[in-house]
C-alpha positions in Angstrom: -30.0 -1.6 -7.3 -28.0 -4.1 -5.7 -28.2 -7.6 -5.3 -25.9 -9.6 -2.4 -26.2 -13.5 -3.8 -25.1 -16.0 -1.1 -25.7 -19.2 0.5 -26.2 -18.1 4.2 -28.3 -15.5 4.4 -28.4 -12.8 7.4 -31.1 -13.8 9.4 -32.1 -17.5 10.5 -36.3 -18.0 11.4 -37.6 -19.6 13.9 -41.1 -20.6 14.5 -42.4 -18.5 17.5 -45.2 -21.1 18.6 -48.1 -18.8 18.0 -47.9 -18.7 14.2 -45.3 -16.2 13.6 -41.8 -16.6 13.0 -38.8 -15.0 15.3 -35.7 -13.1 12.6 -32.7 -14.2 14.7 -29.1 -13.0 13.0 -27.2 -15.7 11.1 -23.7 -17.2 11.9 -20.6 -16.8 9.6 -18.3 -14.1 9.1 -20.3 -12.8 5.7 -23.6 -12.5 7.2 -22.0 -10.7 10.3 -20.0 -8.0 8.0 -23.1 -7.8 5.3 -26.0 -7.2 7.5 -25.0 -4.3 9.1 -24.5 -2.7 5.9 -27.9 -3.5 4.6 -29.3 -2.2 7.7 -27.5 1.0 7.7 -28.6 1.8 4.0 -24.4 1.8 3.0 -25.3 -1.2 0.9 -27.6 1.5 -0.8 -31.5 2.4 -0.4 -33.0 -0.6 -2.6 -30.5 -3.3 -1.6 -31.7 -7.0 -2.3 -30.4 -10.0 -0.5 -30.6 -13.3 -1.5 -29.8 -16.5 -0.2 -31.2 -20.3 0.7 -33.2 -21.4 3.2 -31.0 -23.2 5.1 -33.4 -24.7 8.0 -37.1 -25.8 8.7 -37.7 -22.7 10.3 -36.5 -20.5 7.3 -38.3 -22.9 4.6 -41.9 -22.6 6.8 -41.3 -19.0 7.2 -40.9 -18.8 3.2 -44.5 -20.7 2.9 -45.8 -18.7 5.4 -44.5 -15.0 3.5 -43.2 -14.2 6.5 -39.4 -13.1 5.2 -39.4 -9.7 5.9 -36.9 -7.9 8.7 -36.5 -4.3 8.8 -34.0 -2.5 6.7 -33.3 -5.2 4.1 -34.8 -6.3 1.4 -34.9 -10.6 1.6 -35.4 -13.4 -0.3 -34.8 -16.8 0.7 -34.9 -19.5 -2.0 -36.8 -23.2 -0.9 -34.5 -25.3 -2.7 -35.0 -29.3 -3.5 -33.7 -30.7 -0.2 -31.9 -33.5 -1.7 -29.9 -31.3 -4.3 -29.2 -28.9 -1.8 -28.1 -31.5 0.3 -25.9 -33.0 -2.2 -24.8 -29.7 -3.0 -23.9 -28.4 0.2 -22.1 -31.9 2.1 -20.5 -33.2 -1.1 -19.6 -30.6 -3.3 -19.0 -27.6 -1.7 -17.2 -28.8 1.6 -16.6 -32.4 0.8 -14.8 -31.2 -2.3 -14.3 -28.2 -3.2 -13.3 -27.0 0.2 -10.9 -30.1 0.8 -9.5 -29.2 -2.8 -9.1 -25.3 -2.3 -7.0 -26.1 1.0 -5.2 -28.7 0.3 -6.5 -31.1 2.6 -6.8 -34.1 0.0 -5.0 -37.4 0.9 -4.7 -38.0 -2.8 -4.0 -42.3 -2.3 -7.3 -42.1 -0.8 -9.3 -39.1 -1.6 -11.2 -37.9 -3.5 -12.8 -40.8 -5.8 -15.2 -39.2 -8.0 -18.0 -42.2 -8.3 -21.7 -42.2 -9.3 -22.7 -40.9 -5.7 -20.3 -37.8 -6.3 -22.1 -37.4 -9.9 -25.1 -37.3 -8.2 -24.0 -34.6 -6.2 -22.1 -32.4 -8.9 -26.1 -32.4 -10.3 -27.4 -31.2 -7.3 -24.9 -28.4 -7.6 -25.6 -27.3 -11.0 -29.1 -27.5 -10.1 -28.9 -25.4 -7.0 -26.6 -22.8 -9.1 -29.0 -23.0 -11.3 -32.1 -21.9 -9.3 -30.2 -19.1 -7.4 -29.4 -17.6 -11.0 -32.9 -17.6 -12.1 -34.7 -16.1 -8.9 -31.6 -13.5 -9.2 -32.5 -13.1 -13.1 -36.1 -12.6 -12.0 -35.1 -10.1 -9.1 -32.9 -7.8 -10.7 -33.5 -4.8 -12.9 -31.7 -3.7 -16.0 -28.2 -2.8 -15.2 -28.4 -3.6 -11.4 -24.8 -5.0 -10.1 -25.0 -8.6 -8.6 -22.2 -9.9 -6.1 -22.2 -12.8 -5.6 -20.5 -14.7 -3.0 -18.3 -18.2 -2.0 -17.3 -21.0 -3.4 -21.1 -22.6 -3.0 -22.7 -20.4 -5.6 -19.2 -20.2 -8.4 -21.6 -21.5 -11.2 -24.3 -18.5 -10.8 -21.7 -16.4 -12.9 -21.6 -17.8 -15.6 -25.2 -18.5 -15.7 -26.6 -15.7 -15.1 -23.7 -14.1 -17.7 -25.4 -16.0 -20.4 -29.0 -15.3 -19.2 -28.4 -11.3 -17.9 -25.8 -9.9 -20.1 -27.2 -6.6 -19.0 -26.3 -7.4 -15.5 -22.9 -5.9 -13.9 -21.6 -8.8 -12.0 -19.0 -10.1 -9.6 -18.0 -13.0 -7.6 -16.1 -13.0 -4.3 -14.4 -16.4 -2.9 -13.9 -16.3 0.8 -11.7 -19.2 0.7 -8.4 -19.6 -0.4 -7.9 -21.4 -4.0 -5.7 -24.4 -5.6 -3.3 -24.1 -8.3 -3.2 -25.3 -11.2 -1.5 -29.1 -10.0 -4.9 -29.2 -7.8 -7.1 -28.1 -9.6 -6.6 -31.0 -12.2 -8.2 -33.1 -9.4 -11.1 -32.4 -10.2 -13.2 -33.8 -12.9 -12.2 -32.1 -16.6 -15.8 -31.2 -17.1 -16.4 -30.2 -13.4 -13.0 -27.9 -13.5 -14.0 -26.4 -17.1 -17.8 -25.3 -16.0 -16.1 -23.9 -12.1 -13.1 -22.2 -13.7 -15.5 -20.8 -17.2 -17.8 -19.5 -14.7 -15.3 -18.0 -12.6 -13.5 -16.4 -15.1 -16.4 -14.7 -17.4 -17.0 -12.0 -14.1 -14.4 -10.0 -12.7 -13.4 -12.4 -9.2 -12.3 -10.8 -5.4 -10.0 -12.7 -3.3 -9.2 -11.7 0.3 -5.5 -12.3 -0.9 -3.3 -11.8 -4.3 -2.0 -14.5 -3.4 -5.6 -16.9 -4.2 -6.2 -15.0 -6.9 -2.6 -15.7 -8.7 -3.8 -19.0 -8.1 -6.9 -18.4 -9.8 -5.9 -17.0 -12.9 -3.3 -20.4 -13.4 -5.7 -22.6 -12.8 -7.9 -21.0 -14.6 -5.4 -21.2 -17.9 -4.4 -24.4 -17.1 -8.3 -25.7 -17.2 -9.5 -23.3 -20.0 -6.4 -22.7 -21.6 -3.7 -20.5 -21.8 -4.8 -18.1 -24.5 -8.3 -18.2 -23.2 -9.8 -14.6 -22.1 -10.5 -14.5 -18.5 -11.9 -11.3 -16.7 -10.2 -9.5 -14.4 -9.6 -10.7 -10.7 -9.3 -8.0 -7.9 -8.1 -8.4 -4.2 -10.4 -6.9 -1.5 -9.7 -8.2 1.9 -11.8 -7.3 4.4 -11.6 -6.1 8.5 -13.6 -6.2 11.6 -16.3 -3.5 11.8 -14.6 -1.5 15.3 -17.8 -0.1 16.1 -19.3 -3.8 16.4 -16.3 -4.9 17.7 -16.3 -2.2 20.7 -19.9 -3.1 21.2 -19.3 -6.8 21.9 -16.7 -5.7 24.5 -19.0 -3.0 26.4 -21.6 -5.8 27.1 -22.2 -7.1 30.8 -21.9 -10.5 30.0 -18.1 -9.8 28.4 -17.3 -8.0 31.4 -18.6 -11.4 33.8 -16.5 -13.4 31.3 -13.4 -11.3 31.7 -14.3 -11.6 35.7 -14.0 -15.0 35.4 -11.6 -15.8 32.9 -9.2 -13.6 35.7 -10.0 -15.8 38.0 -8.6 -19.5 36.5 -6.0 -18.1 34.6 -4.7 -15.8 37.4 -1.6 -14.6 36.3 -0.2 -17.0 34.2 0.2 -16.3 30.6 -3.2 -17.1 28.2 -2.1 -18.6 24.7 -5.5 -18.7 22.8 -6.8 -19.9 19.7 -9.9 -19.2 18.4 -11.2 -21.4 15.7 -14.0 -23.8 14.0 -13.0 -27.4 14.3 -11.7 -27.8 11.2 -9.3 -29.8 9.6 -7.9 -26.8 7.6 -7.5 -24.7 11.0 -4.6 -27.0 12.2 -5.5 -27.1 15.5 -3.8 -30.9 16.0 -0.2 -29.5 15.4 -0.6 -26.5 17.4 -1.2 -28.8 20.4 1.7 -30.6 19.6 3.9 -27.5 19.5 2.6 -26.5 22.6 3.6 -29.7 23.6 6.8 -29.2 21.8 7.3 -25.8 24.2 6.3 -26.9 27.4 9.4 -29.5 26.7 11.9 -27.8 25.6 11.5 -24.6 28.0 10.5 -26.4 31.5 10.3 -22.5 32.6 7.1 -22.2 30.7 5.1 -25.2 33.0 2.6 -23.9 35.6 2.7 -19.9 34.2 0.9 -20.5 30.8 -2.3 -21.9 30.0 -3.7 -22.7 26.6 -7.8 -21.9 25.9 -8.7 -23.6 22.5 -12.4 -22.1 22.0 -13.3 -23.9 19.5 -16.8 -24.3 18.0 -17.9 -27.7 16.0 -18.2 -27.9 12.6 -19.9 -29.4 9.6 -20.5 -32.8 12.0 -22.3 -34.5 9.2 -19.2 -35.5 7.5 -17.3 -38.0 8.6 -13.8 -36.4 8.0 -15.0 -33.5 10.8 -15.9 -36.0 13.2 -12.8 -38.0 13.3 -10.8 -34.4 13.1 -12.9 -33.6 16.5 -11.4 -36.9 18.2 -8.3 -36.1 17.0 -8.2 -32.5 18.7 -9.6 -34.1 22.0 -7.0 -36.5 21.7 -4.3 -34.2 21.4 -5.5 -31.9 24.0 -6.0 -34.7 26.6 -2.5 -35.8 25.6 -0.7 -32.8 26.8 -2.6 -32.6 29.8 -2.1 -36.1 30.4 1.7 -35.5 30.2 2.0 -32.3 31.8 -0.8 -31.1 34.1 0.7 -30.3 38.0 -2.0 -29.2 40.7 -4.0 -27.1 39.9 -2.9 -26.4 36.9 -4.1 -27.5 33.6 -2.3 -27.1 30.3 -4.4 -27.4 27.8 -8.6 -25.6 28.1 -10.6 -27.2 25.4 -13.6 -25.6 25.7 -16.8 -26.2 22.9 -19.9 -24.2 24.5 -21.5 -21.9 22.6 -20.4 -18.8 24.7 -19.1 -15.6 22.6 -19.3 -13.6 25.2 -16.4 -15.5 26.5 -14.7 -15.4 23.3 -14.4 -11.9 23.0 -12.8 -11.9 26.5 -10.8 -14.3 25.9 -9.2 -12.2 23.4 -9.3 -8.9 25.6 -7.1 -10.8 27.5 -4.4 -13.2 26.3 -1.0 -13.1 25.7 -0.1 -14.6 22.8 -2.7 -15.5 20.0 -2.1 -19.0 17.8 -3.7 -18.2 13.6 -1.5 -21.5 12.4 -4.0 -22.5 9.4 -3.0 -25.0 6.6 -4.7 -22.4 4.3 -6.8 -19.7 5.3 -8.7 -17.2 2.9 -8.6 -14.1 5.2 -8.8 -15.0 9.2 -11.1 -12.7 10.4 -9.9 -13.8 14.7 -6.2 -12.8 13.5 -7.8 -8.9 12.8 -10.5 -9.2 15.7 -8.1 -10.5 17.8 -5.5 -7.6 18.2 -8.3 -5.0 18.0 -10.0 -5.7 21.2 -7.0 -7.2 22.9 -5.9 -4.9 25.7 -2.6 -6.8 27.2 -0.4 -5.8 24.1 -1.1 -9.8 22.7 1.4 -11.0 20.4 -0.2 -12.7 17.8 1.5 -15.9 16.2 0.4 -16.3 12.4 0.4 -18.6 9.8 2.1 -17.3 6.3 -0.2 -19.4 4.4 -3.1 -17.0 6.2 -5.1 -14.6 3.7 -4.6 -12.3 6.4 -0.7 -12.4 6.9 -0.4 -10.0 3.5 -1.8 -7.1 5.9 0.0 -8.3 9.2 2.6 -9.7 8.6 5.0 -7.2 9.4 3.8 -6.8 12.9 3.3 -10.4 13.8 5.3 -13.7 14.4 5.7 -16.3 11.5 4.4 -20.1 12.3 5.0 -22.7 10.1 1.9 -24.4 9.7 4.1 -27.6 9.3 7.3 -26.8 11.3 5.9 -27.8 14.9 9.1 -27.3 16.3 9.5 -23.4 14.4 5.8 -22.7 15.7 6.8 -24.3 19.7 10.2 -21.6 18.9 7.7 -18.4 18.2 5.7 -19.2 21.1 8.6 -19.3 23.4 9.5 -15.9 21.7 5.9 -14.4 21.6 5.2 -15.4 25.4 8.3 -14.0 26.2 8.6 -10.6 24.3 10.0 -7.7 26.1 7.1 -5.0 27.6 8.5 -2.7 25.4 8.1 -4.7 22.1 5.0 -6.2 22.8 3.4 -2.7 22.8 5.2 -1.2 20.0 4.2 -4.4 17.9 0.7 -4.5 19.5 -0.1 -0.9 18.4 1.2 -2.1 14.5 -1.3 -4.3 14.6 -4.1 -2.3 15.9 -3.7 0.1 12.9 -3.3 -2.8 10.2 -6.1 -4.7 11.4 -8.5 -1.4 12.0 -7.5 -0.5 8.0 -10.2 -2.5 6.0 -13.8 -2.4 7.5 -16.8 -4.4 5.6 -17.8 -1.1 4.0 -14.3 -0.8 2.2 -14.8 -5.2 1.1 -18.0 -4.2 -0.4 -17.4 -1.0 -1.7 -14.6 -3.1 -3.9 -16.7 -5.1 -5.3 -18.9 -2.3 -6.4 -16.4 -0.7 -8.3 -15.1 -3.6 -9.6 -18.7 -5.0 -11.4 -18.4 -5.5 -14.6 
C-alpha cells in the first residue's frame, strides 16, 4: 500500500444543515495533482491519504465518521488547535517559508523569543501526531510520501518508529543554503535537516536540492551520511487542463474578457499575494515600460489576478497594501480615457483565470524564489494567442523552460520592463515557434510522472 502524508488534504467538509456533511475539493496545487490520481486508482488500489483537519467543518465531520469520499481512502487527523495553530502561522510560513525564500530582513527578523519556542513545540507535536496515526495506518513494508515543508519532522520520526517502512519526503518549496539555514535555531536546524536527510528527499528543482544537501552538511556535518535527494518536478494534468477550458463559464469569461481588453495587448500575472511572488516590482517594471516606450500606453493592459493569502499574518497584510499601492500608482500616473493600466482583480473567479490565460500576450512568473510555478506550465498550455511567457531564473520551473522563455530579473526592474518590451513585441513568427517549445516542455511532466518518482525513489 501507499500512504500520501500531507497537511492539506483533498477534500474540504462542509456541514450540509441536515446532519450530513458536503466533500467539496481542496485548494492548492498538491491536492489538485493528488486527487485525481487517487481517484483514478494510478495511486494504486489500496491507496491511503492522510492529512489535518484544517476547518470546523472537516473536524465535525471527523466526530461525526463521516470522512469517506469515493475512490480514496481518507483520514483526517483532529489536531490540538493551539499547536496546530502555532505550528501552521509561526513555524511553517512565519518561518520556515520566510527562511526557504529568502524573505528575511535579517536587522529585524526573525527573533526567535519564548512565543516562537512555544511554537517550534507545537510543531514537533503536530509532526509528531501525523507520524503516529501514519505508524498506526500503514502495513509492513508499505511506502509513505510524505509531503512539504509542514510535516519535514515526520521522517525522521516515523524512521525511528517504522524502520520497516519505505519512506520519502517531497518539499514543494524551494530551500536555503547553508548561510540561511544557520538562521535558524542550532537545535531547530539539527532536528529539520536530521529528519530531512535520514529519507531519500524530492525537489521540484536540482537546484533546491544542491541546496539541501549543503545545508544539510553544514548543520549535521560534513562527514555526516545523508540519504539520497532526487529531483521530480511536476506538470499540469492536460486532460484537467482541457476540461477547465471546455466549461461554459470559461467560454462567458473569454466573452468578456474580449470585450475590455479589445485589442490591446493582455500582460497577466497570475499569482497568490505573496511576498515571495514579487508582485510589487513587477508593477514597477511595468511602470518602468510604459515610460521608457510611450508606444506601449493605451494598447496594453495589465490583469494581476491575484488571490489573498495567509491574511492572518501581519507581514501578508501589509504586502496586500503594498500591491494596491503600487497598482493604484501606475494607474494614477498613467491611465487616459478609457483606458486603465493596471486590473487588480481579487474575486474568487477561476473561471476567469483560465481565460485569462487562453488569452494574453505576454505572461509575468518574476518570483524571488519559486519551488516549481505550476501558472508558468498551465499558462502556455491552454494559452491559444502564442503568449510569450516572461520568467523568473530563480523559478523551480525555469530548469524545464527556460530555453523557450524570456529571462526577468526578479531584482533588475529595469531588465524585466526591457523583456516586456521585447515579449509584447515579438515577431508573429517567433512568438509561435517559441509558443509551440513551450507547449511541449510544459505538457512533459504530468502528476502521474511527480508521483511515480517518488515511488521509485522510497527507500
Amino acid at each position: 500500500m501507499t500512504v500520501v502524508v500531507s497537511n492539506r488534504g483533498p477534500y474540504q467538509f462542509h456541514d450540509d444543515g441536515g446532519g450530513g456533511f458536503t466533500a467539496r475539493p481542496g485548494a492548492g496545487g498538491l491536492a489538485s495533482s493528488l486527487r485525481p490520481l487517487f481517484e483514478s486508482g494510478a495511486a494504486g488500489p489500496d491507496g491511503a491519504w492522510l492529512a489535518a483537519a484544517m476547518s470546523d467543518g472537516d473536524r465535525a465531520a471527523v466526530h461525526a465518521d463521516a470522512v469517506q469520499v469515493p475512490g480514496i481512502r481518507l483520514r483526517l487527523l483532529d489536531l490540538d488547535p493551539g499547536d496546530y495553530r502555532l505550528a501552521y502561522d509561526l513555524v511553517s510560513n512565519g518561518t520556515l517559508w520566510f527562511l526557504y525564500h529568502g524573505l528575511f530582513d535579517l536587522v529585524r527578523r526573525p527573533g526567535f523569543d519564548a512565543r516562537w519556542r512555544d511554537a517550534w513545540a507545537g510543531f514537533e507535536a503536530v509532526n509528531r501526531a501525523f507520524a503516529d496515526a501514519t505508524a498506526d495506518l500503514a502495513a509492513d513494508g508499505d511506502i509513505v510520501l510524505v509531503q512539504d515543508m509542514h510535516l519535514a519532522l515526520v521522517p525522521g520520526m516515523l524512521r525511528d518508529k517504522r524502520p520497516d517502512l519505505r519512506l520519502t519526503h517531497f518539499t514543494h518549496t524551494a530551500f536555503c543554503g547553508p548561510n540561511s539555514i544557520r538562521v535558524l535555531p542550532r537545535d531547530a536546524a539539527r532536528a529539520l535537516c536530521g529528519s530531512m536527510a535520514s529519507v531519500p528527499c524530492g525537489f521540484h528543482s536540482a537546484r533546491w536540492a544542491r541546496a539541501f544537501e549543503a545545508s544539510a552538511r553544514e548543520v549535521l556535518g560534513a562527514d555526516t551520511s545523508i540519504a539520497p535527494t532526487f529531483v521530480a518536478p511536476i506538470g499540469p494534468d492536460p486532460a484537467a487542463l482541457a476540461a477547465l477550458v471546455d466549461t461554459d463559464a470559461t467560454r462567458a469569461a473569454v466573452a468578456d474578457l474580449e470585450g475590455w481588453v479589445g485589442d490591446r495587448a493582455l500582460l497577466l500575472r497570475v499569482d497568490r499575494i505573496d511576498p515571495s511572488k514579487n508582485v510589487v516590482r513587477g508593477f514597477a517594471a511595468y511602470d518602468r515600460l510604459l515610460e521608457a516606450s510611450p508606444s506601449w500606453r493605451e494598447r496594453v493592459v495589465f490583469l494581476a489576478r491575484m488571490n489573498p493569502s495567509r491574511e492572518s499574518l501581519a507581514e501578508y497584510q501589509a504586502y496586500r497594501r503594498e500591491v494596491e499601492l503600487a497598482a493604484e500608482r501606475v494607474n494614477e500616473r498613467w491611465a487616459r480615457g478609457d483606458w486603465q493600466p493596471v486590473v487588480l482583480d481579487t474575486r474568487d473567479d477561476y473561471a476567469l483565470t483560465v481565460a485569462a490565460m487562453t488569452r494574453y500576450d505576454a505572461l509575468l512568473v518574476n518570483p524571488i524564489k519559486d519551488g516549481l510555478n505550476l501558472v508558468a506550465k498551465e499558462g502556455p498550455m491552454v494559452n491559444t494567442c502564442d503568449g510569450v511567457l516572461c520568467l523568473s531564473a530563480e523559478a523551480g520551473a525555469w530548469d524545464e523552460l527556460g530555453d523557450a522563455a524570456l529571462e526577468v530579473h526578479p531584482f533588475d526592474i529595469e531588465q524585466t520592463a526591457a523583456a516586456l518590451d521585447a515579449a509584447l513585441a515579438t515577431p508573429a513568427d517567433e512568438r509561435a515557434g517559441r509558443a509551440a517549445r513551450l507547449r511541449a516542455l510544459a505538457a512533459a511532466r504530468t502528476p502521474a510522472d511527480w508521483f511515480d518518482d517518488q515511488l521509485t525513489h522510497a527507500g
